[in-house]
C-alpha positions as CSV (number, residue, x, y, z in Angstrom):
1,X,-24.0,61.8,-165.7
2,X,-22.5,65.0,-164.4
3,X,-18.7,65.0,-165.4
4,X,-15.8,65.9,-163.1
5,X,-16.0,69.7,-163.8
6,X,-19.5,70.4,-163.6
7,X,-19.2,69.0,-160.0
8,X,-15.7,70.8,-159.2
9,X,-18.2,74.2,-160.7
10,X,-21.1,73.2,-158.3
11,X,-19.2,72.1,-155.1
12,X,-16.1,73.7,-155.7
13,X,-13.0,74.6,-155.1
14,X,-11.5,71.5,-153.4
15,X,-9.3,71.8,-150.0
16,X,-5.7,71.1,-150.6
17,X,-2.7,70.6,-148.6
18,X,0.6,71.5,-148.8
19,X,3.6,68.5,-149.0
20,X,7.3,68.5,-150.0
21,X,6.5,64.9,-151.4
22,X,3.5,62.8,-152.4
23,X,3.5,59.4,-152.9
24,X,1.0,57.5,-154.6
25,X,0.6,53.9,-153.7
26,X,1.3,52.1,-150.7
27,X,3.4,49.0,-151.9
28,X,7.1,48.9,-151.1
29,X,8.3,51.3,-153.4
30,X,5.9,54.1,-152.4
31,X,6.7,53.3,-148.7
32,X,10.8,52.9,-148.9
33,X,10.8,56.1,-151.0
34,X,8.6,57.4,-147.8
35,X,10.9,56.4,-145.1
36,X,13.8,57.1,-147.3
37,X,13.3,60.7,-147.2
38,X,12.3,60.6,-143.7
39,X,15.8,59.3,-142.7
40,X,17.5,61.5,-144.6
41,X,15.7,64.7,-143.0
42,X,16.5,63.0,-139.7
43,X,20.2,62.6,-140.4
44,X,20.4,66.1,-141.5
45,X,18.1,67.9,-138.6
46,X,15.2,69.3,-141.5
47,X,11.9,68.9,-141.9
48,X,10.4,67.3,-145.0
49,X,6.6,67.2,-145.1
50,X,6.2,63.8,-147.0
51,X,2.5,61.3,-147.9
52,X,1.6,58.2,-149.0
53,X,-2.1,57.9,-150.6
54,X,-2.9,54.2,-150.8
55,X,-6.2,53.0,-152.8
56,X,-6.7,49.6,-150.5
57,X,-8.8,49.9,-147.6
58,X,-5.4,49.2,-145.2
59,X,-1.6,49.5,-146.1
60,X,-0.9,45.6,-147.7
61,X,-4.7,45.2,-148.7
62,X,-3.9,45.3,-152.2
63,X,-0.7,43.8,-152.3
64,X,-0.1,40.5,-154.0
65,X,3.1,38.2,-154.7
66,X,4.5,35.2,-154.8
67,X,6.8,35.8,-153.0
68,X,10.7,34.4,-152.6
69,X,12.2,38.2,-151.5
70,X,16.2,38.9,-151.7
71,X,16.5,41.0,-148.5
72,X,19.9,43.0,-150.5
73,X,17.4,46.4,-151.0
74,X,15.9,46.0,-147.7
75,X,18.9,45.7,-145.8
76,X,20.3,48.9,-147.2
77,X,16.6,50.8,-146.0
78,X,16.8,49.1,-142.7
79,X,19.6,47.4,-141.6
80,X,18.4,46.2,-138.1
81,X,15.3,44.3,-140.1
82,X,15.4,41.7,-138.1
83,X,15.7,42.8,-135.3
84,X,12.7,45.5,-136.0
85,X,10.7,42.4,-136.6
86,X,9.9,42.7,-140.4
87,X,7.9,39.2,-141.3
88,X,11.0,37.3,-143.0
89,X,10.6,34.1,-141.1
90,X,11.5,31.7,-143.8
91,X,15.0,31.4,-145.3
92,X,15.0,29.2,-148.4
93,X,16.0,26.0,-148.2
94,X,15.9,24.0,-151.1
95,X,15.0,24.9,-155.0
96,X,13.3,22.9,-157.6
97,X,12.9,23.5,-160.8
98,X,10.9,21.3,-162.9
99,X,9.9,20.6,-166.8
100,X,6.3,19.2,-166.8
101,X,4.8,16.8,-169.0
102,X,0.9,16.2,-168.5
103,X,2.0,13.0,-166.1
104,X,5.5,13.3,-165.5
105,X,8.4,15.8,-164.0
106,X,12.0,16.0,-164.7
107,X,14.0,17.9,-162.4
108,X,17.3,20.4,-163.6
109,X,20.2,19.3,-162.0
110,X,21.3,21.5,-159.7
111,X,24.6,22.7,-161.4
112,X,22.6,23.2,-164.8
113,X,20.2,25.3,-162.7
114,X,21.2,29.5,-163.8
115,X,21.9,31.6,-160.8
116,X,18.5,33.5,-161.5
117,X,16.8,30.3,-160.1
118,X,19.3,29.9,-157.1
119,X,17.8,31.6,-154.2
120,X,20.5,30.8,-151.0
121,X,19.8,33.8,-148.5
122,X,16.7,34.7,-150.1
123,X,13.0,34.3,-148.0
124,X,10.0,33.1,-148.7
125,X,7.4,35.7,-147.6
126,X,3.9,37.3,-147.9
127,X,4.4,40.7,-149.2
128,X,1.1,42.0,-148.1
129,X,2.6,41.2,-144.3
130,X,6.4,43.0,-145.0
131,X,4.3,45.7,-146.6
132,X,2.3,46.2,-143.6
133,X,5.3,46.1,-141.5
134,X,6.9,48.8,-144.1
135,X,4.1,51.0,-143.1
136,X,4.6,51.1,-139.6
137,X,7.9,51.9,-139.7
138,X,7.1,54.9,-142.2
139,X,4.7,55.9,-139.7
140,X,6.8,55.6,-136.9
141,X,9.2,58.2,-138.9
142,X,6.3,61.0,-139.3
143,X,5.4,59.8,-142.7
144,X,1.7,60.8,-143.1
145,X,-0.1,57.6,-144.9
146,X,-3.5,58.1,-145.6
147,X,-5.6,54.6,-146.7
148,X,-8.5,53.8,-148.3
149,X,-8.0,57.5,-150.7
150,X,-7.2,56.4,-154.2
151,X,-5.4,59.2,-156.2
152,X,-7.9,59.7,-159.8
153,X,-6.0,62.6,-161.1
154,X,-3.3,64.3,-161.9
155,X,-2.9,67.5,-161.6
156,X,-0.6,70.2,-163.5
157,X,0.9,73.3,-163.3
158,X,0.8,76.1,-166.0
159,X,4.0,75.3,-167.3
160,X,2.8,71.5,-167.7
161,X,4.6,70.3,-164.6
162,X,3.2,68.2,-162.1
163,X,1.8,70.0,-159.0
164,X,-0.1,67.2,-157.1
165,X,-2.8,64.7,-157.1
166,X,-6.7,64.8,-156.1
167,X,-8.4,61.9,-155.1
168,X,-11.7,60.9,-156.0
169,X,-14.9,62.5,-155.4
170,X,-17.1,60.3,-152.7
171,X,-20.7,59.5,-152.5
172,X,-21.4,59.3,-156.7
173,X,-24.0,56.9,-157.5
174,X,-24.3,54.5,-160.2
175,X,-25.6,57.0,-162.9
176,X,-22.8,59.6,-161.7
177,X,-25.0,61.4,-159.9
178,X,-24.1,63.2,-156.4
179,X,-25.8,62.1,-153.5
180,X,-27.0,62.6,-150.2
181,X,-23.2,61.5,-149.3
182,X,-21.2,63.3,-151.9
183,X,-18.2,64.5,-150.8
184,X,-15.6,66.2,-152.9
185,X,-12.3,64.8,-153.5
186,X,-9.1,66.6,-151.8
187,X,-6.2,67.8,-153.5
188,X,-2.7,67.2,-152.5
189,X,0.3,69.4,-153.8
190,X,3.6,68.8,-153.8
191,X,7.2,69.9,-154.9
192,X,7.5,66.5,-156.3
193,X,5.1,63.5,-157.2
194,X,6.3,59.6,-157.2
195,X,3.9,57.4,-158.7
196,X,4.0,54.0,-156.8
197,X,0.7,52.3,-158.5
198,X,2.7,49.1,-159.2
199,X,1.7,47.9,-162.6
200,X,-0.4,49.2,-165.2
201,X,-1.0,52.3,-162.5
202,X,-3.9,54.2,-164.1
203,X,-2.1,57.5,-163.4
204,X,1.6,56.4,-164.7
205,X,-0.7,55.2,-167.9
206,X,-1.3,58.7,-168.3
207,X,2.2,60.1,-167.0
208,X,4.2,58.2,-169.9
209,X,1.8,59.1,-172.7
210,X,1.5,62.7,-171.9
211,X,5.5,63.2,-171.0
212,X,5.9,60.5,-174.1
213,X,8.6,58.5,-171.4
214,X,8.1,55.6,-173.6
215,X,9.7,57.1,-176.4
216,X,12.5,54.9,-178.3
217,X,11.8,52.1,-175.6
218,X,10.3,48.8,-176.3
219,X,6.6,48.5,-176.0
220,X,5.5,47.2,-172.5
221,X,4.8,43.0,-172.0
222,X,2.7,42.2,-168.7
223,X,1.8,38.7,-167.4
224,X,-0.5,38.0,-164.9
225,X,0.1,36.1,-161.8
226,X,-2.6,34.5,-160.5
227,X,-2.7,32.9,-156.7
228,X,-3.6,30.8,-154.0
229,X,-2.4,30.1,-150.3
230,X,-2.7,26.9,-149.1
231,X,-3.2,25.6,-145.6
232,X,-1.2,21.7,-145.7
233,X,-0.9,18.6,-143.8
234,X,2.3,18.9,-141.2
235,X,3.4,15.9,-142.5
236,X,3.7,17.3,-146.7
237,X,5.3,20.7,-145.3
238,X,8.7,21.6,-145.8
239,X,9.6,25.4,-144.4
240,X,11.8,26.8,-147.2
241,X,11.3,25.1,-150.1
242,X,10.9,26.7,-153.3
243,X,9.3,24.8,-156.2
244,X,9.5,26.7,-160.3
245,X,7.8,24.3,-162.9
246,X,7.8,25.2,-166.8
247,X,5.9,23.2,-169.4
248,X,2.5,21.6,-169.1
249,X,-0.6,22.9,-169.1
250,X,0.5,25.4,-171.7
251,X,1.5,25.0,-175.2
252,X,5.1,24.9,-175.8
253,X,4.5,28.4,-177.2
254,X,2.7,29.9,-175.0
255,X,5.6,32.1,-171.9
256,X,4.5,30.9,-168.4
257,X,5.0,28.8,-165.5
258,X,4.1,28.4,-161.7
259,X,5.6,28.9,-158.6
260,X,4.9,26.8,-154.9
261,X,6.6,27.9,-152.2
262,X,6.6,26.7,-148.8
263,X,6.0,29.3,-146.1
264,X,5.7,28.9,-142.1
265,X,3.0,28.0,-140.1
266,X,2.0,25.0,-142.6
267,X,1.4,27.4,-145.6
268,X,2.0,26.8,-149.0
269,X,2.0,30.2,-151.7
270,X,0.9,28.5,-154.9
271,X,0.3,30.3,-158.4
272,X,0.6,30.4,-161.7
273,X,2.0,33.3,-164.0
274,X,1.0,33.7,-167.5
275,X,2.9,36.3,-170.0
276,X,-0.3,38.6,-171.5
277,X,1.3,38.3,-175.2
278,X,-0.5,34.8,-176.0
279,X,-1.9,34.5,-179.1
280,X,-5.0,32.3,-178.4
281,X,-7.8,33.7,-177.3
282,X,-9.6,30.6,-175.9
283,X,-6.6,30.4,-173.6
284,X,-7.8,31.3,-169.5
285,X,-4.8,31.8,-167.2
286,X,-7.4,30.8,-164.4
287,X,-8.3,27.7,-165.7
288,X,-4.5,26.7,-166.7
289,X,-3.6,27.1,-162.7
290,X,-6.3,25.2,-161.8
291,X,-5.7,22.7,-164.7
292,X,-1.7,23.2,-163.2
293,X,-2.7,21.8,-159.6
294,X,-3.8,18.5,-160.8
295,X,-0.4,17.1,-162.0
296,X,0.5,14.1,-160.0
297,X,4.1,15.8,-158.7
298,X,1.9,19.0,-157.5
299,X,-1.4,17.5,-156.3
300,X,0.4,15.5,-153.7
301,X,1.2,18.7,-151.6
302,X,-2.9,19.5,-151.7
303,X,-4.0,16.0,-150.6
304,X,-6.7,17.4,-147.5
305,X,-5.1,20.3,-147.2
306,X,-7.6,23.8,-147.3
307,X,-7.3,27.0,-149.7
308,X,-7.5,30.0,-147.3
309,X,-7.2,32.6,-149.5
310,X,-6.8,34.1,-153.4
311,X,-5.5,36.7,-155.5
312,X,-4.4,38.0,-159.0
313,X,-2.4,40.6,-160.4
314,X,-0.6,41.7,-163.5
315,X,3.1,41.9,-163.6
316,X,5.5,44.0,-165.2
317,X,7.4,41.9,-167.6
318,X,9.2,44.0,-169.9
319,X,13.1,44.2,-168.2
320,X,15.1,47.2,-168.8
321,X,14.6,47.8,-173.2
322,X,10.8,48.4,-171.6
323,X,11.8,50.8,-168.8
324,X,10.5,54.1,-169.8
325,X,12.3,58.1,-169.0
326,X,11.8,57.6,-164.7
327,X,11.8,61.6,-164.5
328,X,9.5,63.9,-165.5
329,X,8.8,67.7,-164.4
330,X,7.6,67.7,-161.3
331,X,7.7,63.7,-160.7
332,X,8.8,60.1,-160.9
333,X,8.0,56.7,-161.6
334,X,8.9,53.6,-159.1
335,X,8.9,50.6,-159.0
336,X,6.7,48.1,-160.9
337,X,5.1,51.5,-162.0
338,X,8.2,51.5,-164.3
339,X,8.3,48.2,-164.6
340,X,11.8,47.3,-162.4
341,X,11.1,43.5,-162.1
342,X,13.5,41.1,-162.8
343,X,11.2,38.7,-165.0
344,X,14.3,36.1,-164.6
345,X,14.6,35.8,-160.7
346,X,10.9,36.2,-160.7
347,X,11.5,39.2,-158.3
348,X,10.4,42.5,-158.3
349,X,10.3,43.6,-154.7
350,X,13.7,44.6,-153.4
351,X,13.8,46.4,-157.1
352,X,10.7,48.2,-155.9
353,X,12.5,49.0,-152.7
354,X,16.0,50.2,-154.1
355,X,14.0,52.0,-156.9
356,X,12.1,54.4,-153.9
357,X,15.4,54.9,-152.1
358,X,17.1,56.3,-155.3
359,X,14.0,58.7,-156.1
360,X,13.7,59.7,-152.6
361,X,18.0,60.3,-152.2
362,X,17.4,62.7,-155.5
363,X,14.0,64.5,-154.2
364,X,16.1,65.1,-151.1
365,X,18.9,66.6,-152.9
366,X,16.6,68.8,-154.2
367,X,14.7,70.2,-152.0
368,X,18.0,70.9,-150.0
369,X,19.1,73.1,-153.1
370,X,15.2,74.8,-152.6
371,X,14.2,73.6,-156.4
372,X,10.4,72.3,-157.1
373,X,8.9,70.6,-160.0
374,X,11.9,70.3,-162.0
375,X,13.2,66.8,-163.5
376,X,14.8,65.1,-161.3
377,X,17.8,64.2,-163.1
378,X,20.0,62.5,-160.5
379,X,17.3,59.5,-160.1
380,X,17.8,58.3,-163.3
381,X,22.0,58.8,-163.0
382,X,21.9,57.4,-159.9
383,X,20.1,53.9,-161.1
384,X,22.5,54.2,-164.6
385,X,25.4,53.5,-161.4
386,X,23.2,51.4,-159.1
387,X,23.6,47.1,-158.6
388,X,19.8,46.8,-159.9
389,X,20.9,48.4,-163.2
390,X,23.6,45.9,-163.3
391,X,20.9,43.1,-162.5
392,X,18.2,44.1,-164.5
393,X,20.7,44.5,-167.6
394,X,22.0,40.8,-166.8
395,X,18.1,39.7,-167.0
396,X,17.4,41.4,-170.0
397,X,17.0,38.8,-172.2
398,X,15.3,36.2,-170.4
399,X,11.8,37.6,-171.3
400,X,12.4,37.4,-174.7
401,X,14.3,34.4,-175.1
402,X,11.4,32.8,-173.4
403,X,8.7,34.4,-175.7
404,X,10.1,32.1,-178.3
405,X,8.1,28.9,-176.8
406,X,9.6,26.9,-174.4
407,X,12.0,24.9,-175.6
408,X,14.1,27.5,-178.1
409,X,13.6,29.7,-175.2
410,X,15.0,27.5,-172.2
411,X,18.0,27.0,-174.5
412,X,18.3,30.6,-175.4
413,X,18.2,31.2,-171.4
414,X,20.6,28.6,-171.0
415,X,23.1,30.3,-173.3
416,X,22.5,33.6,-172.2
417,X,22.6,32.9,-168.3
418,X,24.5,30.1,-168.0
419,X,27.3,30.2,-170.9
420,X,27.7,34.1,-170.8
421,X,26.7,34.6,-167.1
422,X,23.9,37.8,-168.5
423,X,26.7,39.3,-169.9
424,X,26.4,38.2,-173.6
425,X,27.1,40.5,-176.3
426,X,23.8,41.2,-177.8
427,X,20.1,42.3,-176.3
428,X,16.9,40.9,-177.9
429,X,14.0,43.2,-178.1
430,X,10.2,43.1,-177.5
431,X,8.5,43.5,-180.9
432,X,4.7,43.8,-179.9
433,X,2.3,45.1,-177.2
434,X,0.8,42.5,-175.9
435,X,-2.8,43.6,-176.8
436,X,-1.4,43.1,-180.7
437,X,-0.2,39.4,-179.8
438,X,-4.1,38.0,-180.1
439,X,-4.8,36.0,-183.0
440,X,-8.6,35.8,-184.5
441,X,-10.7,32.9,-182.6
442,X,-11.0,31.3,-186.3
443,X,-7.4,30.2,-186.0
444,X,-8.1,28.1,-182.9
445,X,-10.8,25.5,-181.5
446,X,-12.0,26.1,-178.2
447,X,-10.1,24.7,-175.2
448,X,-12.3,22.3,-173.2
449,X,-11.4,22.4,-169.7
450,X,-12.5,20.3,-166.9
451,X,-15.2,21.4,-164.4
452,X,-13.6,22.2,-161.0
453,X,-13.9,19.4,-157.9
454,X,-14.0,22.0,-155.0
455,X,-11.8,20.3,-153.1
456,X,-7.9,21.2,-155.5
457,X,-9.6,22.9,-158.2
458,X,-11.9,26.0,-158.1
459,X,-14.4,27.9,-159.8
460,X,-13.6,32.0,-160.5
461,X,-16.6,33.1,-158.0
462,X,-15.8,31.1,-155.3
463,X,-12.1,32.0,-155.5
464,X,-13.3,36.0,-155.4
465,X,-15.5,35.4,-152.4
466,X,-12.6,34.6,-150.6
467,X,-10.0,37.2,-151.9
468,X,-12.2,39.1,-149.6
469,X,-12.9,41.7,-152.7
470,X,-15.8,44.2,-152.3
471,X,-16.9,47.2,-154.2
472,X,-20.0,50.0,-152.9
473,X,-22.9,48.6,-154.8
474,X,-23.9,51.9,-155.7
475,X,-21.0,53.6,-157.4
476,X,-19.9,53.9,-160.8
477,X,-18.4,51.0,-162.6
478,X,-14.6,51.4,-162.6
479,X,-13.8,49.2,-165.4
480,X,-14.9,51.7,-168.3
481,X,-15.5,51.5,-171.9
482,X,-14.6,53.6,-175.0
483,X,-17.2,52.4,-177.2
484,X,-19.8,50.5,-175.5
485,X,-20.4,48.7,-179.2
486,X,-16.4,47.2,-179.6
487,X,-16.9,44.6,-176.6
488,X,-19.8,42.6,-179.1
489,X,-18.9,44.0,-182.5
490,X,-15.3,43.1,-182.4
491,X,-14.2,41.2,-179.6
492,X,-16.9,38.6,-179.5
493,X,-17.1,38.4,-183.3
494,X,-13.3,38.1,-184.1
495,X,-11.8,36.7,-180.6
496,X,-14.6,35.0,-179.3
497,X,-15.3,37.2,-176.6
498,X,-11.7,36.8,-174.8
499,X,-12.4,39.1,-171.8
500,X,-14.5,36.2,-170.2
501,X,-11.4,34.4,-170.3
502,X,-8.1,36.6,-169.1
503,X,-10.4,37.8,-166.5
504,X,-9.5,35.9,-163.5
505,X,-12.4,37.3,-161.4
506,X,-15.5,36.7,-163.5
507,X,-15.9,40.2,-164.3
508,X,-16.6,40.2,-167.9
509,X,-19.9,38.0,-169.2
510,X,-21.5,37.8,-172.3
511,X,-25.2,37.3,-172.0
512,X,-28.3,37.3,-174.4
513,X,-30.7,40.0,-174.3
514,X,-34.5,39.5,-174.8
515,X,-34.5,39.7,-178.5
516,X,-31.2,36.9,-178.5
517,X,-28.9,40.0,-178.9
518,X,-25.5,40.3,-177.5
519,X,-24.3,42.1,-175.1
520,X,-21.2,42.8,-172.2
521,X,-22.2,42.6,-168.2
522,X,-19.7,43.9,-166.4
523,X,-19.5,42.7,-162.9
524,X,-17.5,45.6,-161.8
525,X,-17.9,44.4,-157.7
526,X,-15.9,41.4,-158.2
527,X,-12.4,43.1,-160.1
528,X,-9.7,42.0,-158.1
529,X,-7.6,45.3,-159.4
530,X,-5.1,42.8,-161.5
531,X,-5.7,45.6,-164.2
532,X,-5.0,42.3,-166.7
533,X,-8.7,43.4,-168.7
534,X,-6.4,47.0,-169.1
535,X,-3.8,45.6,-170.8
536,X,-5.0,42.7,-173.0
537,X,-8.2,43.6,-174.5
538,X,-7.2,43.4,-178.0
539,X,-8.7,47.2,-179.0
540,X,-7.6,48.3,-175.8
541,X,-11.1,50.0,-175.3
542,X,-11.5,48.8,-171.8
543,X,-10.1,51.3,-169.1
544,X,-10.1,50.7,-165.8
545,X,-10.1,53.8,-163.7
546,X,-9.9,54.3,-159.3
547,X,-13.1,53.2,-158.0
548,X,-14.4,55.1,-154.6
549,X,-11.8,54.9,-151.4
550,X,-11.4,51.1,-150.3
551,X,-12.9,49.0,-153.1
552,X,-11.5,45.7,-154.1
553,X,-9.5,43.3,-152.6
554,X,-8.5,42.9,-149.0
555,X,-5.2,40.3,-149.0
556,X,-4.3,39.2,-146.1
557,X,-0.7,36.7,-146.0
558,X,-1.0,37.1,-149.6
């Protein structure tokens, strides 16, 4: 394999271009922070040179939610929305929130139901479509957006600041070899650098160890959403409604739950989210959402209705004790990069978008004063003032009340939310990376889950096919290991082999060599990108890294 250098020393020196600001990732944060900027310099008659680089093959492919979206961020970006024709078509119209036994439901009264649950002049959306719709506008403001380039490295000034990113090399095959096709990666400078990668970003990984933005924060806690979209009889539709279940199929201490909402055009968003910090590794999220479809008061919305399409992706969990340092020379960190979800509306989106605007409004402000690559102080000030601060400290400990098991958590929430409106005089903390939470497979016996029907519940190939996910055959795997020995040696022996499990695209298989030996396949075509492998694998010896320009999944309404 011929590393990174010895191809820079052979091929070398890559182009480069010049930009006041370079924004890496295309998901609402990257993109508001984009058209931010581009307002600003409009209001004040300057030019700001700004770009987006975007990993998916099209602006949206990659993007992934629920979604129910609170419009509050959005209108501030762009108050004539609506009239501009951003996809938020369905107002919500009635929520439901249910505790589920195997058979039965029982629905919360309405005036026990928190606020965080209440979502009166929210929509129910696809985010791939209002991120799509995000990107023309940026466009239509000069913003150059470049898809289908993912950002692999950072790179760094003398003085250990930030100067840019370089995206990866194309046309290495399998061995890491240049071929016929190889082209060398370009690199893009900038006075400052927001990182947009949405969560787990394999850059921001890197940012917040090297800059050490973690530091005196609590460790990180992920879940992984996993999701379908649903085509339904007329008849079993209702625009609007928004359905939240907690309880069965998981354990009582096991943090997770599943959302159905009801879009237009007979579509139903259904999914299941599963906090990563579970201790047994014979747990599957994917088989506990397909498991999750079969209860009585959720299969009757499926009766001959037709999947269309599927996705997963990990979310960032941890709430505001998690948030790392935002600023760093030369840089920043938005949106679920940072990890500005709030776990307790189930939202992250208009936090992504409000996130961009303040990091743009501060970049702005600097470059007006003529500084580069210095910390950009006023981002962070200017959230400590913001309503999402206010928010996110009101959510702060819904995550880990509810990582408590489900019934000391639900009254924890219920004291916290309900009898001290988020405003109680104590914060809980998060203990434990959620790579430390798995327990040795000895501890358990196997969960025996039921072989899918085809028709409501699904196998994890079949499911990939149509997330439209592909990968160049002939190009290194991105999902990496640091010891090609751990994956048999300690993972199969003590957990059972649990990356065959959290792995919601069949990536990971153990199989038997010829002399009845062990090993890890890694079916790096079919990773849908939910970066879940990343965070959970108990050694954290699995890395995933950018693969070549346009790889993965390619959502579409998702």
């Amino acid at each position: 394999m011929t590393s990174s250098q010895d191809l820079l020393e052979q091929y070398g020196p890559r182009e480069a271009m010049e930009y006041d600001v370079v924004i890496v990732g295309g998901g609402p944060a990257g993109l508001s922070a984009a058209i931010r900027l581009k307002q600003l310099a409009a209001q004040q008659g300057r030019e700001v040179s700004v770009c987006v680089l975007e990993k998916g093959s099209e602006v949206g492919a990659h993007i992934l939610s629920g979604a129910v979206m609170d419009p509050r961020a959005l209108t501030e970006l762009i108050p004539d929305w609506k009239e501009q024709g951003a996809p938020l078509n369905t107002p919500v119209t009635e929520d439901r929130f249910l505790f589920l036994s195997a058979s039965k439901a029982y629905k919360t009264p309405s005036w026990l139901l928190p606020a965080c649950f209440q979502n009166h002049g929210n929509y129910v959306v696809s985010l791939s479509n209002v991120t799509r719709w995000l990107g023309q506008q940026a466009e239509a403001l000069g913003v150059e957006v470049f898809a289908g380039f993912p950002a692999a490295e950072v790179l760094y000034h003398e003085d250990g600041s930030v100067k840019g990113v370089a995206t990866g090399n194309l046309g290495i095959n399998k061995e890491g070899e240049p071929t016929a096709e190889f082209q060398l990666g370009m690199e893009l400078h900038a006075k400052y650098t927001f990182f947009a990668e949405g969560a787990r970003g394999h850059l921001g990984k890197q940012l917040i160890a090297k800059y050490r933005l973690d530091a005196g924060r609590d460790p990180q806690t992920y879940a992984i959403g996993i999701k379908e979209l649903w085509e339904i009889k007329p008849e079993l539709h209702q625009p609007g409604l928004v359905v939240h279940t907690a309880g069965w199929p998981l354990a009582n201490d096991t943090y997770g739950g599943s959302f159905l909402y009801h879009l237009e055009n007979n579509q139903v968003a259904v999914g299941y989210v599963v906090g990563l910090a579970y201790q047994n590794p014979y747990l599957s999220p994917f088989e506990e959402f397909q498991r999750y479809k079969t209860h009585p008061e959720i299969r009757k919305f499926f009766e001959g209705g037709k999947r269309i399409s599927y996705g997963a992706r990990a979310i960032t969990a941890g709430g505001l004790q998690s948030l790392p340092k935002l600023v760093f020379p030369g840089g920043a960190l938005i949106g679920c990069e940072a990890g500005f979800l709030n776990a307790s509306r189930i939202k992250g989106s208009h936090a992504a978008i409000k996130s961009g605007m303040l990091a743009a409004e501060a970049a702005f402000n600097a470059l007006n004063e003529n500084r580069q690559g210095d910390e950009l102080a006023a981002y962070p000030a200017a959230f400590e003032q913001s309503w999402l601060k206010e928010e996110l400290h009101k959510a702060r400990n819904f995550k880990p009340s509810m990582s408590k098991g489900l019934v000391t958590g639900t009254l924890l929430v219920g004291i916290d939310q309900v009898l001290f409106g988020g405003k109680a005089p104590w914060t809980m903390h998060h203990a434990h990376a959620d790579h430390e939470c798995l327990k040795p497979a000895a501890n358990y016996a196997p969960i025996a889950y039921p072989k899918p029907d085809g028709k409501l519940t699904f196998d994890r190939l079949s499911s990939v096919f149509i997330s439209n996910t592909n990968h160049g055959e002939d190009q290194p795997a991105h999902l990496t290991l640091k010891d090609k020995n751990v994956p048999v040696q300690i993972n199969l022996a003590q957990y059972a082999g649990p990356e065959s499990r959290y792995c919601p695209a069949g990536v990971y298989e153990f199989v038997k060599n010829e002399d009845n030996s062990d090993r890890l396949q890694i079916n790096a075509q079919n990773c849908v990108h939910c970066k879940t492998c990343d965070i959970k694998d108990p050694t954290q010896n699995i890395v995933w890294v950018t693969p070549e320009g346009g790889g993965g999944p390619n959502y579409s309404g998702m």
